[in-house]
N, C-alpha and C positions, 0 to 999 in steps of 0.2 A: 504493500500500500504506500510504503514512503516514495519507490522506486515511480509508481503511478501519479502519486499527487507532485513530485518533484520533475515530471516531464510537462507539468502544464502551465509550470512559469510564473513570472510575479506580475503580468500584466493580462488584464483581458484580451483576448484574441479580435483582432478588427472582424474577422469572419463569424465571430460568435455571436454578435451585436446586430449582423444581418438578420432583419424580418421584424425585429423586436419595434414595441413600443418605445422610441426615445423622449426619457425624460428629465434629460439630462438641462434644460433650461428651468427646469422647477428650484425654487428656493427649499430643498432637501436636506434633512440635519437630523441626526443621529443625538440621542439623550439617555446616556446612560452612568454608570455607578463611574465616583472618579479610578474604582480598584480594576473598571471590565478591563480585557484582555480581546477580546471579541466584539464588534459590533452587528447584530443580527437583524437590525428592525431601521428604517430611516422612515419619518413622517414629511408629511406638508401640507398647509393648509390655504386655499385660494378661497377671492369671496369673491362670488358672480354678480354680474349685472341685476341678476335677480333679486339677490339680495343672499342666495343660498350658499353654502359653504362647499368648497370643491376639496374631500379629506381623499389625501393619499396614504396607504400606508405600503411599504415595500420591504421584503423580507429576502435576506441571501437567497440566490437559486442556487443551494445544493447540490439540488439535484442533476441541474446540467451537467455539473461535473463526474457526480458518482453514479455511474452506469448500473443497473441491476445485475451483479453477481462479478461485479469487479475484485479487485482484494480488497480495494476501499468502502466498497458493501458490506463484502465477508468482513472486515474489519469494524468497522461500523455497530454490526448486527451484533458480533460478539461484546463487544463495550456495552452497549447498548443505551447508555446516553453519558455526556459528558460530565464529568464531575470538576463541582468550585469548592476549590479548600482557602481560608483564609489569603492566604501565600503565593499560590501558582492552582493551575489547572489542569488537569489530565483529559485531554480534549478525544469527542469519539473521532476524529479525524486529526493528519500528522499537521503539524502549525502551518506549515503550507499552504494549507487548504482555511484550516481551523482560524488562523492569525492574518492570510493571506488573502486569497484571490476570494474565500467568501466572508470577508469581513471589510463591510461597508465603511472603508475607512475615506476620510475627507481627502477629495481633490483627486479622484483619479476613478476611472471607468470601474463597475461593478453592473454586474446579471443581479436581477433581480424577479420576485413574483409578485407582483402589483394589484392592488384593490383601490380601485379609483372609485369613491360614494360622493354623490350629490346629496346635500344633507339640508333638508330647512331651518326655519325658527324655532318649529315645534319637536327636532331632533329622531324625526323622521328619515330615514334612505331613500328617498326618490329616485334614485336611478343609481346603476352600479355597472361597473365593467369590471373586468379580469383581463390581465396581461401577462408576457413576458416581455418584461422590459429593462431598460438600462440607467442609471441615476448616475448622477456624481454628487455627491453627499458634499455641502458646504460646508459643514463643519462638524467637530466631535461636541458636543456640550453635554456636559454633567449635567444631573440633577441639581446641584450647587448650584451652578452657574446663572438657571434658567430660573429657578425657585430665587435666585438677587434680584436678577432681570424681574421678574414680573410681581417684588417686590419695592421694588423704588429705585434698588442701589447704582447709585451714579457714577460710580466710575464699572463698572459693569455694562452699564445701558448704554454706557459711550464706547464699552471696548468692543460691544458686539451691536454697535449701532445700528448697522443695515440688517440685522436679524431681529431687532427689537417688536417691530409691526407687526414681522408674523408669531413671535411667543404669546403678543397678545391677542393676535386669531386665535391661536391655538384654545387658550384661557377661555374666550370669549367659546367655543363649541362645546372646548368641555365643561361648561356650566350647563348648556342646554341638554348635551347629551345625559349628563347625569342627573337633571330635571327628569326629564324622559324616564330615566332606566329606574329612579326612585318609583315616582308613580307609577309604574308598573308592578312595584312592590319589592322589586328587588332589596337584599339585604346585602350593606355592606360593612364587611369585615375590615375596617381598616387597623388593625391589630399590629404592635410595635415589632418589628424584629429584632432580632440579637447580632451584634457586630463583634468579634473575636478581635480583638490585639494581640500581637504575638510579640515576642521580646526578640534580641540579636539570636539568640538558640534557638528559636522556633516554638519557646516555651508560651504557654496561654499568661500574660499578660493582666489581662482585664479584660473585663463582656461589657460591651455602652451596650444603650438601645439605642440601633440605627433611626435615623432620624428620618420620617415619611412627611416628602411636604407636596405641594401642589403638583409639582412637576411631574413626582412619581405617578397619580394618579391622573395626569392627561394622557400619559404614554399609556398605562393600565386601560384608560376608558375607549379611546383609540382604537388598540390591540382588540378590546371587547367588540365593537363594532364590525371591526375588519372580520372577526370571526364569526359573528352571525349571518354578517354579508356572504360571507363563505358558504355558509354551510345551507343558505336559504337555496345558493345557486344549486351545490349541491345535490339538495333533496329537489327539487325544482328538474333536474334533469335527470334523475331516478339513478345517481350514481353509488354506488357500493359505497358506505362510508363509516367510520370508525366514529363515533362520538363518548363523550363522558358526558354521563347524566347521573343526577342527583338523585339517590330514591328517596321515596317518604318518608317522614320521619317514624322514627317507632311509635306509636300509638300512645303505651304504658310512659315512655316520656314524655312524652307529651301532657298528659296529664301527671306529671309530679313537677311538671315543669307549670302549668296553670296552678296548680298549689301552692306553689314559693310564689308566683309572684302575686298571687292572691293575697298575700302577705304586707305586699307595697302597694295593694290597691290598684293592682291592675288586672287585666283580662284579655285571654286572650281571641273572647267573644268570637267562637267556632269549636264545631265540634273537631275532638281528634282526629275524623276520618273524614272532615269536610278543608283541614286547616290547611291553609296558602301561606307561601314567604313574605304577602301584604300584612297576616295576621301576627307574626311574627317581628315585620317591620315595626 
């Protein structure tokens, strides 16, 4: 697999870009942890004449590269997903690939799988396409960075000045989207994570709570969308497809969970075998 992912270079192939949707004049930008190692996901957001939101999301094409039953498959299949340790990573694919040609890094041509949603006021999908296409990602930004940015911080807003207008597109849909996905009942988990410090030896250090601020949750809601938009295509054209779904809750919890909060004077006004994630909300 090294021998395969080390013949296909540290630049996109002009030939491989053939046919593709070029979207490489989009204002494209990458938001992830200051520690990734990888960039998998590039956003962007356009507002129409309409007045409607033009959301891109674009994720490494992979699979261009890893052929079915390549070593880089057979390699793949045995890992069978990549693992993040504090420190470094053990990637299912050799860094090449992993660090390389599929990590959407800024200023230079990347294959991509593209979800282009036309999105209104009311945080609705009004129209959706599907590509392969090609980005060139303007820039790397941290969750830090953008969470300054569409906090006020002035010398931030000046250093990524021409990127300022669209963080606050971004802002400005992920309010509506998450308007939307509320009222629909959804419940959200925004629950703190655990961050590892490790010392000069690799020894545990001290455990913060990673800090979750706006940013993380526009990329989150985003990524949400792009995957319903997905999976409506999808079921919409009756393709075989893998999904994870939530089952019901258990009944008997349910009711001892109506009990404790019976407690604080609430209710969860539904029976156990009638109960929604609105009742819950």
């Amino acid at each position: 697999s090294l021998a395969e992912a080390s013949r296909m270079g540290e630049d996109v192939d002009p030939a491989d870009i053939a046919g593709r949707t070029d979207f490489r004049g989009d204002v494209a930008v990458t938001i992830d942890g200051e520690t990734a190692r990888d960039f998998d996901d590039a956003v962007s957001v356009e507002r129409l004449e309409s007045g409607h939101y033009l959301l891109k999301v674009h994720i490494a094409d992979v699979a261009h590269y890893v052929r079915e039953g390549s070593a880089l498959d057979r390699e793949a299949a045995d890992r069978g997903t990549s693992v993040y340790f504090p420190e470094r990573a053990v990637h299912m694919f050799p860094e090449a690939l992993a660090t390389g040609l599929c990590s959407l890094r800024p200023h230079v041509d990347r294959l991509v799988q593209s979800c282009v949603m036309e999105i209104d006021g009311r945080g609705r999908v009004v129209d959706a396409t599907l590509h392969d296409g090609v980005i060139v990602s303007r820039a790397r930004m941290t969750y830090t960075d953008v969470h300054a940015i569409l906090a006020g911080d002035a010398e931030r807003r000046q250093r990524y000045s021409e990127l300022v207008p669209h963080f606050e597109r971004m802002r400005e849909l992920f309010d509506i989207l998450n308007r939307r996905r509320h009222g629909r009942g959804s419940i959200d988990f925004d629950l703190p994570e655990a961050k590892i410090v490790l010392d000069e030896d690799g020894q545990v250090e001290n455990i913060l709570v990673a800090e979750r601020n706006v940013a993380h949750r526009l990329i989150e809601e985003f990524m949400l969308v792009a995957n319903e938009t997905v999976a409506a295509f999808l079921d919409a054209h009756d393709v075989p497809t893998l999904y994870r779904i939530h089952e019901a809750p258990d009944s008997l919890k349910v009711e001892q969970f109506e009990e404790f909060i019976a407690t604080l004077g609430y209710t969860l006004a539904a029976s156990a075998s009638a109960i929604k994630p609105r009742h819950f909300q």
